[in-house]
C-alpha positions as CSV (number, residue, x, y, z in Angstrom):
1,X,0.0,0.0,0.0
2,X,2.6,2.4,1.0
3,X,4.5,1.8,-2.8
4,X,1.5,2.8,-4.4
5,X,1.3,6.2,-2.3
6,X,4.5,6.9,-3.4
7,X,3.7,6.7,-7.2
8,X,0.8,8.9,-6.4
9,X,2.8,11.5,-4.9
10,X,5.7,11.6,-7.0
11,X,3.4,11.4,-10.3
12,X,2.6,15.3,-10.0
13,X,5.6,16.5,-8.9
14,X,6.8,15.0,-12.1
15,X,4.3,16.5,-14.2
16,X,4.9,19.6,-12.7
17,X,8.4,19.4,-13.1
18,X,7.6,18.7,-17.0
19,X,5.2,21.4,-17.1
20,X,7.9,24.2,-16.0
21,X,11.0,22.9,-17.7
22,X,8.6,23.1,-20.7
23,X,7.2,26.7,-20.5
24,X,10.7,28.3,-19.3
25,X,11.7,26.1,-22.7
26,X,9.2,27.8,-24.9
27,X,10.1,31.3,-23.4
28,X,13.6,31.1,-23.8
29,X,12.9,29.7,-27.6
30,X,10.1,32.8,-28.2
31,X,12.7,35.2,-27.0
32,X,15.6,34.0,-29.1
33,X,13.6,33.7,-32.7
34,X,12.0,37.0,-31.9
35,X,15.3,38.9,-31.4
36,X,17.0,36.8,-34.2
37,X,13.6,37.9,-36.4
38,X,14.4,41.6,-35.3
39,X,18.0,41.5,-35.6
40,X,17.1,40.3,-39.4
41,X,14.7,42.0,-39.9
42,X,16.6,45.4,-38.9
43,X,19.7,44.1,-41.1
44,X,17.4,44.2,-44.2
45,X,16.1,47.6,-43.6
46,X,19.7,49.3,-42.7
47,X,20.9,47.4,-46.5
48,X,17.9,48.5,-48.2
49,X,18.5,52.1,-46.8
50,X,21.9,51.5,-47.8
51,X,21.4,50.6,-51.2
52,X,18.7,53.5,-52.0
53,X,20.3,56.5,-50.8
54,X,23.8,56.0,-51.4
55,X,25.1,56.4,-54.8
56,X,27.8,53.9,-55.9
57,X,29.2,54.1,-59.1
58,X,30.7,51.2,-61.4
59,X,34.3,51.7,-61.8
60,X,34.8,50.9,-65.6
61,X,37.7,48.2,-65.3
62,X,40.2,47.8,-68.8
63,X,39.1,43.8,-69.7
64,X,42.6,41.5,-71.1
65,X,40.7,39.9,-73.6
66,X,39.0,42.9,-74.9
67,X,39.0,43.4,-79.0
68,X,39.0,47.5,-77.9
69,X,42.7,48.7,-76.7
């Protein structure tokens, strides 16, 4: 009789155990794809920024192989 009260008491202690270890999981997870979506997402914006407002020019570079000398 007594091993059967000890399932019963250690059987929600175990689920609770699971139950935490699996939200502070799913936090910790949230948090590091919503900064790595931010950082991303913030990396696209400063190189689009970049690309529209600054004005690069080709250098025209002399080809080896060219029929023109």
């Amino acid at each position: 009789m007594q091993r059967r009260n000890t399932k019963s008491v250690f059987l929600p202690l175990l689920v609770l155990w699971l139950a935490v270890h699996a939200v502070l999981l799913a936090a910790l997870l949230g948090l590091k794809f919503l900064l790595t979506k931010s950082m991303v997402l913030a990396l696209l914006l400063v190189a689009g920024a970049v690309f529209l407002f600054t004005r690069l020019r080709a250098i025209p570079r002399k080809l080896s192989h060219s029929p023109v000398v």
